[in-house]
C-alpha positions as CSV (number, residue, x, y, z in Angstrom):
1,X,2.1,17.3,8.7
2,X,-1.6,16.4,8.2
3,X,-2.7,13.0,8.3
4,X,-5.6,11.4,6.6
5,X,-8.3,11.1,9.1
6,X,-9.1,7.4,8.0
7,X,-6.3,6.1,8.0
8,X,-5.7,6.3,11.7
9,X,-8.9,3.7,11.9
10,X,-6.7,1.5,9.5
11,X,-4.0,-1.1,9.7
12,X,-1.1,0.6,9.1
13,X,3.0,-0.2,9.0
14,X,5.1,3.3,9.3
15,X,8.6,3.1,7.6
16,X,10.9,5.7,8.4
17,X,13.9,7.0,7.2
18,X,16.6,6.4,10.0
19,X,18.2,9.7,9.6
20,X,15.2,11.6,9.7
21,X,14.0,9.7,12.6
22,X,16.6,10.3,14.6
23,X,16.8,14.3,13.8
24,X,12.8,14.5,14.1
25,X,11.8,12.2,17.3
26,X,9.2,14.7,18.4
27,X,7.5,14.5,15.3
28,X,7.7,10.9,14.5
29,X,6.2,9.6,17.9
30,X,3.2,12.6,17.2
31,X,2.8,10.8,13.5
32,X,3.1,7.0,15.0
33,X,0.2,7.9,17.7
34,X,-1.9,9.3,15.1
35,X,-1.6,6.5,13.1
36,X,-2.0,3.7,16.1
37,X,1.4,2.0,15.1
38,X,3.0,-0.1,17.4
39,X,6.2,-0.9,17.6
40,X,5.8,-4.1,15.7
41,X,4.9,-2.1,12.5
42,X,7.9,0.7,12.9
43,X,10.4,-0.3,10.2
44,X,13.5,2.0,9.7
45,X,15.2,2.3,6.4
46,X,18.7,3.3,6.1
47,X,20.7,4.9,3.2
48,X,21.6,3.5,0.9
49,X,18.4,1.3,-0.5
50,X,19.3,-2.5,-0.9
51,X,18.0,-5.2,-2.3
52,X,18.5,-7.2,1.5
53,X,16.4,-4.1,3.2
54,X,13.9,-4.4,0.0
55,X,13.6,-8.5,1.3
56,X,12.8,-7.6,5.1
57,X,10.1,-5.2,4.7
58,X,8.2,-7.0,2.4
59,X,8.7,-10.1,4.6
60,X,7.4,-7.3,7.1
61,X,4.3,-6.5,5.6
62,X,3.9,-10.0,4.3
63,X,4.1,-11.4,8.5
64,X,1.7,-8.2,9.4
65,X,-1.7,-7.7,7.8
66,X,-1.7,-3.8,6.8
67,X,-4.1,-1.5,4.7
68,X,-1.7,1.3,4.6
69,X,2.0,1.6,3.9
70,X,3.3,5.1,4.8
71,X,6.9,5.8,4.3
72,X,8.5,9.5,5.5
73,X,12.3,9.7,4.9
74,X,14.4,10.5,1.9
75,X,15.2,8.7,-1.5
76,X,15.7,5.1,0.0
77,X,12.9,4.4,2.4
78,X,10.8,5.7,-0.3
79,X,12.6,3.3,-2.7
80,X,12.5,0.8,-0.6
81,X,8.7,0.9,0.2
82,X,8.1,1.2,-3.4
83,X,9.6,-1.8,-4.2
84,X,8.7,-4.5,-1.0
85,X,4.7,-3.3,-1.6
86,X,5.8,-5.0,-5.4
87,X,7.0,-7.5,-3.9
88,X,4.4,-7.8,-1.7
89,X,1.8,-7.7,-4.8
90,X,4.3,-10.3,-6.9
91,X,6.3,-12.7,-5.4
92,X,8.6,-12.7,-8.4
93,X,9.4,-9.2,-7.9
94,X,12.9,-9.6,-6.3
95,X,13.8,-12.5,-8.4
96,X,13.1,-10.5,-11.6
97,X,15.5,-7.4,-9.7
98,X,18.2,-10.1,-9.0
99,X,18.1,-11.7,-12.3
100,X,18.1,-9.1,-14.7
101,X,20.4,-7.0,-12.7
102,X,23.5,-9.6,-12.7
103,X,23.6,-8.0,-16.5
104,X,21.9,-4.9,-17.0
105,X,22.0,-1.0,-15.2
106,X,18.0,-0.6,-16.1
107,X,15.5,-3.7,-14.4
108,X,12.2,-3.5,-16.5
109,X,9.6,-5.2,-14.5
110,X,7.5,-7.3,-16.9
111,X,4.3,-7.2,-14.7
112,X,2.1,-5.3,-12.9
113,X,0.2,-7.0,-10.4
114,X,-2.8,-5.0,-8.5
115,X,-1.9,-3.5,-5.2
116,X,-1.7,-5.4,-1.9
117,X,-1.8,-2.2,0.4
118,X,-1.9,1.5,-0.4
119,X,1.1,3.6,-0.6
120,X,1.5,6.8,0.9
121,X,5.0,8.0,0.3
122,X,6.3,11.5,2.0
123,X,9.4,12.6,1.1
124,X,11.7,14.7,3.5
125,X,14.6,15.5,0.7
126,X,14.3,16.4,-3.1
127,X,16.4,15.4,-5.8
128,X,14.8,12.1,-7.0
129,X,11.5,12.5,-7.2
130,X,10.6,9.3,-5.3
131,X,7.7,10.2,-4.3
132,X,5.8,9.8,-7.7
133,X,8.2,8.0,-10.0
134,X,7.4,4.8,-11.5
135,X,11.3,3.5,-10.9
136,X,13.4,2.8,-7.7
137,X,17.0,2.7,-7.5
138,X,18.3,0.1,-5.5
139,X,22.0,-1.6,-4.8
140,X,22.3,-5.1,-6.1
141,X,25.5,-6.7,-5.1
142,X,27.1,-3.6,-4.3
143,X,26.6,-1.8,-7.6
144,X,23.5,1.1,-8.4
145,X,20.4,-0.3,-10.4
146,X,17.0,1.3,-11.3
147,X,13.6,-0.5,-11.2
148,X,11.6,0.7,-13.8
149,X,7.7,-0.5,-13.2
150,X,4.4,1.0,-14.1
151,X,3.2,-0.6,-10.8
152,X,5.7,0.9,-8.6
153,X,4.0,4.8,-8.3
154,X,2.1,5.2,-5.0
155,X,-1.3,5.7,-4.6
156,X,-1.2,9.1,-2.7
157,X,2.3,11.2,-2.2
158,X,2.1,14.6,0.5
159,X,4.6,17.3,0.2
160,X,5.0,19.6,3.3
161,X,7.5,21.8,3.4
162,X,7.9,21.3,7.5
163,X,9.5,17.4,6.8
164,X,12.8,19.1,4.9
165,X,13.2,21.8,7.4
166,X,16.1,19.7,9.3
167,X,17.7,18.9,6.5
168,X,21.4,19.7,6.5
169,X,22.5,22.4,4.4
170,X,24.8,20.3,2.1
171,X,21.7,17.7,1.6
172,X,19.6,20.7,0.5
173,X,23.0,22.1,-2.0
174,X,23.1,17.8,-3.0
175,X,19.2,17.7,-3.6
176,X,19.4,21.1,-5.9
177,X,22.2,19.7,-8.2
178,X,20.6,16.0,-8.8
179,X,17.2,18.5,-9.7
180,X,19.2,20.7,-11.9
181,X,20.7,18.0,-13.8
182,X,17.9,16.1,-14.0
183,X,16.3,19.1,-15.8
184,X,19.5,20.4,-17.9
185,X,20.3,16.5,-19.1
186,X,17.0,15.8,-21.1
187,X,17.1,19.2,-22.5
188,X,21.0,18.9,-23.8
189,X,20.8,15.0,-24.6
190,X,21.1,15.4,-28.2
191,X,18.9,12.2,-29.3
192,X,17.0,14.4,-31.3
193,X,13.9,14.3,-29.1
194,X,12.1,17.6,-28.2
195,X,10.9,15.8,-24.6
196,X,11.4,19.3,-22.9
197,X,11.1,23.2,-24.8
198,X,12.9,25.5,-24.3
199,X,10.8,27.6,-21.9
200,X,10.0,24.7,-19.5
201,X,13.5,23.9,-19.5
202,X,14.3,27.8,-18.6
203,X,12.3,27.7,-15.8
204,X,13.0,24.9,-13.9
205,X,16.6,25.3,-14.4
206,X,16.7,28.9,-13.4
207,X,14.6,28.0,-10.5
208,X,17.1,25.6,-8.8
209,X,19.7,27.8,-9.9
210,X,18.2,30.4,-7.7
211,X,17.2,28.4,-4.9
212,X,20.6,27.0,-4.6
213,X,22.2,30.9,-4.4
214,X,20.1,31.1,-1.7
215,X,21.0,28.2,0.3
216,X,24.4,29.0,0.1
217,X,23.7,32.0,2.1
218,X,21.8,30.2,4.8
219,X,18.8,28.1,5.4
220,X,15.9,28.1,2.8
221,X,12.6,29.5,3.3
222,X,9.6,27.5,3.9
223,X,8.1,29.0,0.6
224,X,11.5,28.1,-0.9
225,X,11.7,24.3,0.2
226,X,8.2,23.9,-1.3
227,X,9.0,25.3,-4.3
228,X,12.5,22.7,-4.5
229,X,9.7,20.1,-3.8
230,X,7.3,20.9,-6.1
231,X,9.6,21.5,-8.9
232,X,11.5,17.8,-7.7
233,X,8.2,16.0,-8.6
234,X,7.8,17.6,-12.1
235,X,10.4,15.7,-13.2
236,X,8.3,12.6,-13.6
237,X,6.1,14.2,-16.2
238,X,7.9,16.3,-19.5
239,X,11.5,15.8,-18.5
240,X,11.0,12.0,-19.5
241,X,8.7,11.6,-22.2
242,X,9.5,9.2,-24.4
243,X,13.1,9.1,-23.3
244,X,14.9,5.9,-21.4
245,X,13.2,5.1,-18.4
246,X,14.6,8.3,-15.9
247,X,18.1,7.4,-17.0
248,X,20.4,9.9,-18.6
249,X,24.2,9.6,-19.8
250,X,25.3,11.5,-16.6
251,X,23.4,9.0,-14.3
252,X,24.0,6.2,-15.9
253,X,28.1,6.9,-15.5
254,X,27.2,8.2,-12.0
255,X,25.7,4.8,-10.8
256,X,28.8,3.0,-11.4
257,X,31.1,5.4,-10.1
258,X,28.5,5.1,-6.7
259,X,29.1,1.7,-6.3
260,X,33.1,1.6,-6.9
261,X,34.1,4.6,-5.4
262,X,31.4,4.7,-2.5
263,X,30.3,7.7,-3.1
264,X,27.0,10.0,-2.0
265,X,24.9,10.3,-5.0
266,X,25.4,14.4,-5.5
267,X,29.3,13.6,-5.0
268,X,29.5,11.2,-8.0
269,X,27.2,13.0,-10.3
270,X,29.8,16.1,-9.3
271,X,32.4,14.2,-10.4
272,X,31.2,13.4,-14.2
273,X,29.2,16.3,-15.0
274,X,31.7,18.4,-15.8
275,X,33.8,15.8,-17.9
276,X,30.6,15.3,-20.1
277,X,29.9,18.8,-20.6
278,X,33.4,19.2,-21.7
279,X,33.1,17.1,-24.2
280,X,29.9,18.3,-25.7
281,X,31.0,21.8,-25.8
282,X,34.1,20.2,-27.4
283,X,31.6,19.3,-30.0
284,X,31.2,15.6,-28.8
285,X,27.6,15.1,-29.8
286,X,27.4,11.6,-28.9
287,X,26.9,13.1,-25.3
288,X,24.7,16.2,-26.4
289,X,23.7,18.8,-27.6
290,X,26.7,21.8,-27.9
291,X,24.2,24.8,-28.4
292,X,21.4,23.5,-26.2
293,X,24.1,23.1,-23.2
294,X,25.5,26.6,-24.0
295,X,21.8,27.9,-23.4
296,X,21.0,26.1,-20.6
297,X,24.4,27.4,-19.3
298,X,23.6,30.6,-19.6
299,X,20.1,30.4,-17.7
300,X,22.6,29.6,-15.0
301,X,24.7,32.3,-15.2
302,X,22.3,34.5,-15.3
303,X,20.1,33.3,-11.9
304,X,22.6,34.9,-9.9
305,X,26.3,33.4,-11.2
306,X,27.4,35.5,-14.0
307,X,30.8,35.7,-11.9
308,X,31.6,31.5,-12.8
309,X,33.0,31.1,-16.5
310,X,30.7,31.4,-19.8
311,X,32.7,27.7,-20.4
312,X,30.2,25.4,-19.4
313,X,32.5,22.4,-18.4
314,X,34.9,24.6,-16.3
315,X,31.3,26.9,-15.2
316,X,29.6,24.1,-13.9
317,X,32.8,22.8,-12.1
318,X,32.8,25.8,-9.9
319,X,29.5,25.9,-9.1
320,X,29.8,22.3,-7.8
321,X,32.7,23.5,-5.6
322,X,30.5,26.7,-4.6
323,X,28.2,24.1,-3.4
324,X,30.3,22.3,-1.5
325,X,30.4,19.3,-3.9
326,X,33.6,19.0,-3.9
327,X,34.7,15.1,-4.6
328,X,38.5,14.3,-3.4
329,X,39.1,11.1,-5.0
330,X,42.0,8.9,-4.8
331,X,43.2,8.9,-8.8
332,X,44.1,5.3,-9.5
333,X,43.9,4.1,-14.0
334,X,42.0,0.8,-12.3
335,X,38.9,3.0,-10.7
336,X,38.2,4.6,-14.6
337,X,38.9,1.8,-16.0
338,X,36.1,-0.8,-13.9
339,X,33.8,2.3,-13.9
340,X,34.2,2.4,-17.7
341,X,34.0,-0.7,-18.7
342,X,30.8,-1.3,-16.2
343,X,28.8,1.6,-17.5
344,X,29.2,0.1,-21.0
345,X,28.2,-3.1,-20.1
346,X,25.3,-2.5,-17.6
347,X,24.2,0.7,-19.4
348,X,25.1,0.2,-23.0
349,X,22.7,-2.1,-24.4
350,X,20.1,-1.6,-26.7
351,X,18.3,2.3,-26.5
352,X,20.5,2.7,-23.6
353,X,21.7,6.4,-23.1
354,X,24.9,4.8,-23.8
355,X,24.3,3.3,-26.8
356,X,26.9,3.7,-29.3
357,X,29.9,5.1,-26.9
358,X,32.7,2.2,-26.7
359,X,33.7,1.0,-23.1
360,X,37.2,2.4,-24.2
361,X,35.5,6.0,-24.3
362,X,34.2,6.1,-21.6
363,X,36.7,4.8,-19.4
364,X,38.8,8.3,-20.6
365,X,36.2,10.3,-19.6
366,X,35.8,8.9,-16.4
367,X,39.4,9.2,-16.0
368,X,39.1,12.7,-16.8
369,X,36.8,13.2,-14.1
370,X,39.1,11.3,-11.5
371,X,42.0,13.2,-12.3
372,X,39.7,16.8,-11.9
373,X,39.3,15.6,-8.4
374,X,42.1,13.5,-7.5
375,X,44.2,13.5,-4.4
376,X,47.6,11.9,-4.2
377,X,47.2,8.4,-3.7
378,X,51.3,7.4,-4.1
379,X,51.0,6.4,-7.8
């Protein structure tokens, strides 16, 4: 990793990622020497991003004088620094998050305030994009929200392929599937938007598709974790255009089924992506698009997995397991029914992804997706 060669003469605060602290101690004392930190300005972030951890780092940089911010972990210290140097800029920041998320999945920030300190953001996972995204997802009260702010983006994000070499083979397989969907979901969504076409769609999705057939036979190339990185960030740009705010009907689903059930991100979306595809390709087009989903299937299959069913719902289901995706869930009527009932009323509001889908609906296909995954639990 390159550093600036100002920023060393700077003020700086480093926040880290505790996982990748702890796997990369070499490197992170090299990084906190070049940048002069001392242990008064080391922060560690760990997973998942909360609103508390949100409240002590920008207490942090408010108790510290700092011209730099630079965070180097995964989704939540990223998150995390996004949303304290907000804080930092706006007092009303976290009052605004705490607020508006007592009653809705998506926090729109109602102010940008100018910049405090400049953010430098290095991510060591993909999936999320970050790095460059104007939201943050962060847990309120136990349950998944997303910070949607013009002022949240960083001022200067560095990809290097070096900082995701020690990432686990499962996180690379999790990263992979929260980028594929991410790319397949805007293209299949069905509003009757064109955000994506159909070749930019192709690409991306065959891409991950790829990359992921190669990370199931062992570690990724350096060439090959770039390229995950680099196609991570291009989410922020066509994939969203003037859809909801980086919020799709998988997600929104998934973010509830996070804070219930506990689960890793990649788990949850696991878990409800094939339900949802069933029920588009069951003609469902409150959820999407059938013929666009059949395509984007079939860029899939044909990046290396034309062994997995033409079915989407049941295709995609075995490439999660292939992944090692696999969700064993305890199958109770209760968990769908919360997780239901929650995604309709913290995600179904006005030009919400959700929009339009009764609570009762969803509830069955979340109990669709429990059942697909279910162990015994006595009932």
């Amino acid at each position: 990793m390159v550093v600036s060669g100002d920023i060393p003469r700077q003020q700086n605060v480093l926040v880290l990622g505790s996982g990748f602290a702890a796997a990369n101690f070499r490197l992170v004392d090299g990084v906190r020497r070049r940048l002069k930190v001392p242990a008064d300005r080391l922060h560690l972030i760990q997973a998942p991003a909360t609103v508390e951890q949100v409240e002590t780092l920008a207490a942090l940089l408010t108790r510290v004088p700092a011209d730099n911010v630079v965070a180097i972990g995964g989704t939540a210290a990223l998150d995390v620094t996004k949303l304290a140097c907000h804080q930092l800029a706006d007092d009303r920041t976290l009052a605004v998050v705490r607020a508006r998320g007592a009653g809705r999945g998506v926090i729109t920030l109602p102010f940008e305030a100018p910049a405090r300190v400049r953010q430098i953001l290095v991510p060591t996972t993909f999936g999320s994009a970050a790095e460059l995204s104007p939201h943050a997802a962060v847990r309120l009260r136990g349950q998944q929200r997303v910070v949607y702010g013009g002022g949240l983006p960083p001022s200067l994000a560095a990809i290097d392929s070096g900082l995701t070499k020690s990432l686990a083979r499962q996180a690379v397989l999790d990263g992979l599937l929260m980028s594929l969907a991410r790319f397949v979901d805007p293209y299949v969504d069905g509003d009757g938007q064109e955000t994506m076409t159909a070749v930019e769609a192709q690409t991306a999705t065959s891409a991950l598709a790829s990359l992921g057939l190669r990370a199931q036979a062992g570690d990724l190339s350096a060439p090959d974790r770039l390229l995950a990185s680099y196609l991570n960030v291009t989410q922020v740009g066509p994939a969203i255009v003037g859809r909801h705010p980086y919020v799709s009907k998988a997600w929104a689903v998934t973010a509830e089924l996070i804070g219930i059930l506990r689960l890793r991100p990649a788990a949850a979306l696991g878990t409800v992506l094939p339900s949802i595809w069933r029920r588009i390709d069951d003609g469902d087009d409150r959820f999407g698009d059938r013929e666009r989903l059949r395509r984007a299937w079939g860029w899939i299959r044909t990046s290396g997995y034309g062994h997995l069913p033409a079915d989407p719902a049941n295709g995609v289901a075995a490439l999660i397991r292939s992944w090692g995706i696999d969700s064993e869930i305890v199958d109770g009527h209760r968990a769908a029914r919360v997780t239901g009932s929650r995604a309709a009323r913290f995600w179904g509001g006005n030009q919400s992804p959700l929009t339009g889908i009764p609570a009762a609906d969803l509830t069955r296909l979340v109990s669709d997706a429990l059942s697909a995954n279910a162990i015994s639990d006595g009932q």
